[in-house]
C-alpha positions in Angstrom: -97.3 -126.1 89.9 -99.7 -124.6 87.6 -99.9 -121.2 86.7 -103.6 -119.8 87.0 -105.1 -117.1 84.7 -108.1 -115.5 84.8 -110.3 -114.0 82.3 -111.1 -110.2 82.4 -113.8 -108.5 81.4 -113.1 -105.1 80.2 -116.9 -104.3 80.0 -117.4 -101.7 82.9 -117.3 -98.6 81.5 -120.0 -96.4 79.0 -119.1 -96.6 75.4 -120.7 -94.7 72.2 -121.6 -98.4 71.0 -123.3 -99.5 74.3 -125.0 -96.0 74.6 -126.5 -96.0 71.0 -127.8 -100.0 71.2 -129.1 -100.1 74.9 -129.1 -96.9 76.1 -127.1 -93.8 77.9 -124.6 -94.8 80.4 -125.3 -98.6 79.8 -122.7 -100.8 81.5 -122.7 -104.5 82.7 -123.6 -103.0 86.1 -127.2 -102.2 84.2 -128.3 -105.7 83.8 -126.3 -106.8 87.4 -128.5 -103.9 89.0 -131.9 -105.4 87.7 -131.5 -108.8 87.9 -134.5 -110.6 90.3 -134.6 -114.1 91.7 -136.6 -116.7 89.7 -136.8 -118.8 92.2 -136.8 -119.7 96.0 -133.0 -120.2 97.5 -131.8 -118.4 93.9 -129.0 -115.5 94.7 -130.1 -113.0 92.9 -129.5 -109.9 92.7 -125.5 -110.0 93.8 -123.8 -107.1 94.9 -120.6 -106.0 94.4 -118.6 -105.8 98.3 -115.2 -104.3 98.1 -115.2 -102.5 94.8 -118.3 -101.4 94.6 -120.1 -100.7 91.3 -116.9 -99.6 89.7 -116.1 -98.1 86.2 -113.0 -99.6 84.8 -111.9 -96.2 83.4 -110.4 -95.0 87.2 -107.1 -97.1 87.7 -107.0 -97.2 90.9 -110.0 -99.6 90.5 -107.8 -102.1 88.2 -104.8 -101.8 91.0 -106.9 -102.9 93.4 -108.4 -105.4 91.3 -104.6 -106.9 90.2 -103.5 -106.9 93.7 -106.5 -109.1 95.0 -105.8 -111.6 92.4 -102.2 -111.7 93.2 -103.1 -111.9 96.6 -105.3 -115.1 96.0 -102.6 -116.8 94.0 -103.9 -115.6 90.5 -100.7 -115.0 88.1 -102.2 -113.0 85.3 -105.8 -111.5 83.4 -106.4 -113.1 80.0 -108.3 -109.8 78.2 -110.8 -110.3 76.4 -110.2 -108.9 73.4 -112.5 -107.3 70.3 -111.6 -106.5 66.6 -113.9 -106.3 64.2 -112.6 -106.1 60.7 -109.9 -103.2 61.7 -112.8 -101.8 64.2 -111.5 -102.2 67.8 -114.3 -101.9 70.5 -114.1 -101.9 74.7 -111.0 -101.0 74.2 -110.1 -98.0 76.2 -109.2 -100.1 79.4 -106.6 -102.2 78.2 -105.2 -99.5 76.6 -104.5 -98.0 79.3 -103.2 -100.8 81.2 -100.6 -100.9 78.2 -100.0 -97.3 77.8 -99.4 -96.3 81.8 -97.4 -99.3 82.7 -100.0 -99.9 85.6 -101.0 -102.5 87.5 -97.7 -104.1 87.3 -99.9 -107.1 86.6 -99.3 -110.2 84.1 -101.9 -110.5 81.3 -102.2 -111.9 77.7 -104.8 -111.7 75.3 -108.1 -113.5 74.1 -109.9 -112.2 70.7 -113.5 -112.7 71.2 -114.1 -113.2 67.7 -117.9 -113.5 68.0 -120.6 -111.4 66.2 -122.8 -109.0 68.7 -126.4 -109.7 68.9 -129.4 -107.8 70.8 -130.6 -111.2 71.8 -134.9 -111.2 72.4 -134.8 -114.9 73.8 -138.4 -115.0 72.3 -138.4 -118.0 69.3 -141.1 -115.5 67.7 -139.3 -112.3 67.8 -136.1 -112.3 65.6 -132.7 -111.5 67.2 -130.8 -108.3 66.2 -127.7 -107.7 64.9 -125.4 -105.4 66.0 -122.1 -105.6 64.8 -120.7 -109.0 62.5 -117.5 -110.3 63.3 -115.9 -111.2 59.4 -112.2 -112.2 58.1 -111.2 -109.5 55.4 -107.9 -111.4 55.3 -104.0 -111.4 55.4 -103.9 -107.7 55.6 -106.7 -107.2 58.6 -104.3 -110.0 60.0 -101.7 -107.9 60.0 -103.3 -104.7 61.3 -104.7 -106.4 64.0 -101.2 -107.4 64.9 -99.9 -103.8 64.3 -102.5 -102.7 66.9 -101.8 -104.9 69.6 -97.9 -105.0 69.2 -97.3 -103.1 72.1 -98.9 -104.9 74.2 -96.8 -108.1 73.0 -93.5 -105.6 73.7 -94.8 -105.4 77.2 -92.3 -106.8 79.6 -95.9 -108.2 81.5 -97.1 -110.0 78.7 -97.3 -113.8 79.6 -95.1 -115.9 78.2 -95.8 -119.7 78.3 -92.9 -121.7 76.8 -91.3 -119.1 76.0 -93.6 -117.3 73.9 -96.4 -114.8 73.8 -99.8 -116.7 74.6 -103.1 -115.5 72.8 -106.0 -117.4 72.7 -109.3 -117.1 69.7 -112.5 -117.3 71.3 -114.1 -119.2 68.3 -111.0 -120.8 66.5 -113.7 -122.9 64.0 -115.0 -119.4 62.9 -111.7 -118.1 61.1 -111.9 -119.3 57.9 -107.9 -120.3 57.5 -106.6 -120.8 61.2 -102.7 -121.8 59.7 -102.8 -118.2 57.3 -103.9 -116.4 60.8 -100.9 -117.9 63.3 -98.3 -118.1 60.3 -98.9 -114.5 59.4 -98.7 -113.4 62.6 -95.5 -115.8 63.7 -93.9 -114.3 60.7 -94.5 -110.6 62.1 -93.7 -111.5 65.4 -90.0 -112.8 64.4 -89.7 -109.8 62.3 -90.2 -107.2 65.0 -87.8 -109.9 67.6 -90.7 -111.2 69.2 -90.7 -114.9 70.4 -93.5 -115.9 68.0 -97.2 -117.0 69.9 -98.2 -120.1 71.9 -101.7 -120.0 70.2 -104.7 -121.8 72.0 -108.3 -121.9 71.2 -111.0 -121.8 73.5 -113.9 -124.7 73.7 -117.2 -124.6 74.6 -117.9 -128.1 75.0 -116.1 -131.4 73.6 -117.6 -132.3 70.4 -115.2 -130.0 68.5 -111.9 -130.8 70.3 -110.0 -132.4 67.6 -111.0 -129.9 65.5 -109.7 -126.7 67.2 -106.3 -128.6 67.6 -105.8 -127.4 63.8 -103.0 -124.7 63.9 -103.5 -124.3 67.5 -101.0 -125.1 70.1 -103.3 -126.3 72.8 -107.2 -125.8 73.6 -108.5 -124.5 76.7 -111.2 -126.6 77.9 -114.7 -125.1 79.3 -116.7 -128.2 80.3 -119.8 -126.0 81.8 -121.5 -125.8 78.4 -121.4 -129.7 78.3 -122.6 -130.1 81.9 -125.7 -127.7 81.2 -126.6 -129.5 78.0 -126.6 -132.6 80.0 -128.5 -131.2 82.5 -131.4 -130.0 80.6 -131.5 -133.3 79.0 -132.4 -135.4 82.2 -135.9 -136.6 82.2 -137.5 -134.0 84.2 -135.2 -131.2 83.0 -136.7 -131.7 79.5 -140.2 -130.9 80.5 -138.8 -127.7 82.7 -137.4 -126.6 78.8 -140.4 -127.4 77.1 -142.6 -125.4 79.5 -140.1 -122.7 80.4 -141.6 -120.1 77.2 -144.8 -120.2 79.3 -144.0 -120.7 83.0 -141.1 -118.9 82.4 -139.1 -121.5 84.7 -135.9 -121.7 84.6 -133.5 -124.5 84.9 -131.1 -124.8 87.6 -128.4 -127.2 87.3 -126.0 -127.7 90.9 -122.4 -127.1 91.2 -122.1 -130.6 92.2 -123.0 -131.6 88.9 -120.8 -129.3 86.9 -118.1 -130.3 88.6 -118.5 -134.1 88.6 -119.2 -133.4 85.0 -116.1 -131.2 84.5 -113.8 -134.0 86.2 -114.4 -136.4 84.3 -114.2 -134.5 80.9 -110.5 -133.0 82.2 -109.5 -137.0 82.8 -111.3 -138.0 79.7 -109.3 -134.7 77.8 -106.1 -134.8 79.3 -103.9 -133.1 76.9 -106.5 -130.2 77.0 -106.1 -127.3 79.5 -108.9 -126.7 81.7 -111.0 -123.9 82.2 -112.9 -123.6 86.0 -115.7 -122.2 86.8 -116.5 -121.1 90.5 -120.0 -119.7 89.7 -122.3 -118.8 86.8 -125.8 -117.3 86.6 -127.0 -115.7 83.0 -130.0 -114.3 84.0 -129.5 -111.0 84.7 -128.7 -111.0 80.4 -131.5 -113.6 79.6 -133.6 -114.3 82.2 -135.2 -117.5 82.4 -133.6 -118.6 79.4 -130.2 -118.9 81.1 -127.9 -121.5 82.4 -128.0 -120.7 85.8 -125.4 -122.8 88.4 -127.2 -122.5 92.2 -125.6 -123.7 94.8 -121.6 -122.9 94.4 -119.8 -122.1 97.8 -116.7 -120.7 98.4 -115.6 -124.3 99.6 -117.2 -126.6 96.8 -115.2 -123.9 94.7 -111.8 -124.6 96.6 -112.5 -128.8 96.6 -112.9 -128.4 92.8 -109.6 -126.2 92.1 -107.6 -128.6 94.6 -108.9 -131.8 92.1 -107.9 -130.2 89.1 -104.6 -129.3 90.4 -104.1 -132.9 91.3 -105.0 -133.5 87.7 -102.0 -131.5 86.4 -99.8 -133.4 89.0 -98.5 -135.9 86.4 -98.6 -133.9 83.4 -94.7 -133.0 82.0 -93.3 -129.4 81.4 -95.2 -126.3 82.3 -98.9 -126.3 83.1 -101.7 -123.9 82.9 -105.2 -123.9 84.5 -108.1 -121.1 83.6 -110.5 -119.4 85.3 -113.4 -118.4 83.6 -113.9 -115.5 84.7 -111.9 -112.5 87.2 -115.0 -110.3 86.9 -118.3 -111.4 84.8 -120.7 -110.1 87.1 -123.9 -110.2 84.2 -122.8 -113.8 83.9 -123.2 -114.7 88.2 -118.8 -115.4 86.9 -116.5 -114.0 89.3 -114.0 -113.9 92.3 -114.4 -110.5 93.1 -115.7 -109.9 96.5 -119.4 -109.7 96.8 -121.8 -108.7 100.0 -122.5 -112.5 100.6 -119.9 -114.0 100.6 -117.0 -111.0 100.9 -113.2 -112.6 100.3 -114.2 -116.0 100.4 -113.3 -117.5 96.8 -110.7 -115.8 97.1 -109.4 -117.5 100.1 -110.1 -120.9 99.0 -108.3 -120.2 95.5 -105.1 -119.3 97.3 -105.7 -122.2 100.3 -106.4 -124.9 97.0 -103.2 -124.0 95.1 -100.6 -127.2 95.3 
């Protein structure tokens, strides 16, 4: 059996940052609130069901949260993660997790190494940037380490063969991958910690090989090569050429991306893959975004069950990733929603082998 991890997104809460680039009280709830359908049969807006609009600072909201996934088979959150050249932002809700001992949850870590942009989307109007991600070096190494190392004493920290697991978001971006895991392997014996089972995350399959380099193992998100292929079928490239002035989106079906995503796991075995049960960007980018249209609960539960049969064969312990627990701005969740309530919830638990 595989053990199934989703990623968390600690976004729902106001920060200084958020408040001073897009405004007082700005959450991910502001751009779930406001997003419109673009087109007819597209979901849009979607509503949070059982939680509400919630704000990530109340715990009672993340107990709820860790027992619905635990419920549904889920075995841990993967964090997403944010350090910034000894700067630590969205924060304050894994802290917490850390610091009260609650939920009594599993979770592990993924740095989101990525620079922060006020996108336009407009080829004319120049993006904006609002904070750069850079690699000071051994020492910002080490005080990144420093400032997560309770978190890696945590009795709830996910071990996978025997050791803490942490993924990088964008492993080609640090400029000496070996320096990064040896310096912090080294740390981690020193303070009796089992060393880290490193993996990268990749967004697509052209740089595969490539993020195997001081990595342990890649997890494998196939959506970004299904949408590339989709906007490059005949019609679909006209949609893109026109979309700046019809403002058009293109839609590409579940049924693809996972008939896409299958074959890439078969064709990647040694990777480990990364599901997705749903995905809409629009509510960030509008027309611009890759928007996935027609997922069900039960398309969602026929895809986890192949995947799982996938592992079937595969020696020692397995993992599988779902991408994501709670990315509402993204259309990227399980969490309960007014349309379809419980449902991919169900079907996760009623698809695990």
């Amino acid at each position: 059996m595989s053990r199934l991890i989703a990623f968390y997104l600690p976004q729902f809460y106001p920060t200084p940052e958020n408040d001073q680039w897009w405004g007082k009280g700005f959450t991910e709830w502001t751009n779930v609130g406001r997003a419109k359908p673009l087109f007819k049969g597209h979901y849009q807006p979607r509503v949070p069901a059982d939680l509400g609009y919630y704000d990530l600072r109340v715990q009672d909201v993340r107990v709820q949260q860790a027992k619905m996934a635990e419920a549904a088979g889920i075995q841990g959150f993967c964090y997403w993660h944010y350090w910034f050249a000894g700067r630590r932002l969205l924060n304050k809700v894994f802290d917490e997790v850390v610091e009260s001992g609650s939920p009594d949850f599993p979770f592990c870590l993924c740095w989101a190494n990525h620079s922060w942009w006020a996108k336009t989307w407009d080829p004319d109007i120049p993006d904006r940037l609002l904070i750069e991600q850079t690699y000071p070096g051994v020492d910002d190494y080490k005080n990144q380490f420093y400032a997560l190392l309770p978190a890696f004493q945590d009795k709830r920290y996910i071990k996978y063969n025997g050791k803490l697991l942490y993924g990088v978001f964008e492993p080609a971006g640090i400029p000496n991958i070996k320096k990064f895991t040896e310096t912090w392997n080294t740390l981690a014996a020193e303070h009796g910690l089992p060393g880290f089972y490193f993996f990268a995350f990749a967004q697509g399959s052209e740089h595969l090989e490539a993020y195997h380099k001081g990595f342990d193992t890649v997890v494998y998100d196939a959506m970004h090569d299904a949408a590339y292929m989709n906007r490059i079928r005949p019609f679909n490239k006209v949609l893109v050429k026109l979309n700046p002035i019809l403002h058009r989106p293109v839609p590409m079906s579940y049924d693809f991306y996972t008939k896409l995503a299958l074959e890439k796991f078969r064709q990647f075995p040694d990777t480990v893959p990364c599901l997705v049960p749903n995905f809409d960007h629009s509510p960030r980018s509008g027309s611009k975004g890759v928007i996935i249209h027609d997922s069900t609960p039960e398309k969602w539960g026929k895809f986890l069950k192949e995947v799982y049969e996938l592992q079937v064969n595969k020696d020692g312990e397995k993992l599988l990733f779902i991408k994501a627990w709670n990315e509402w701005a993204e259309g990227n969740y399980l969490e309960p929603d007014l349309r379809w309530g419980k449902s991919y919830l169900r079907e996760t638990k009623a698809n695990i082998i």
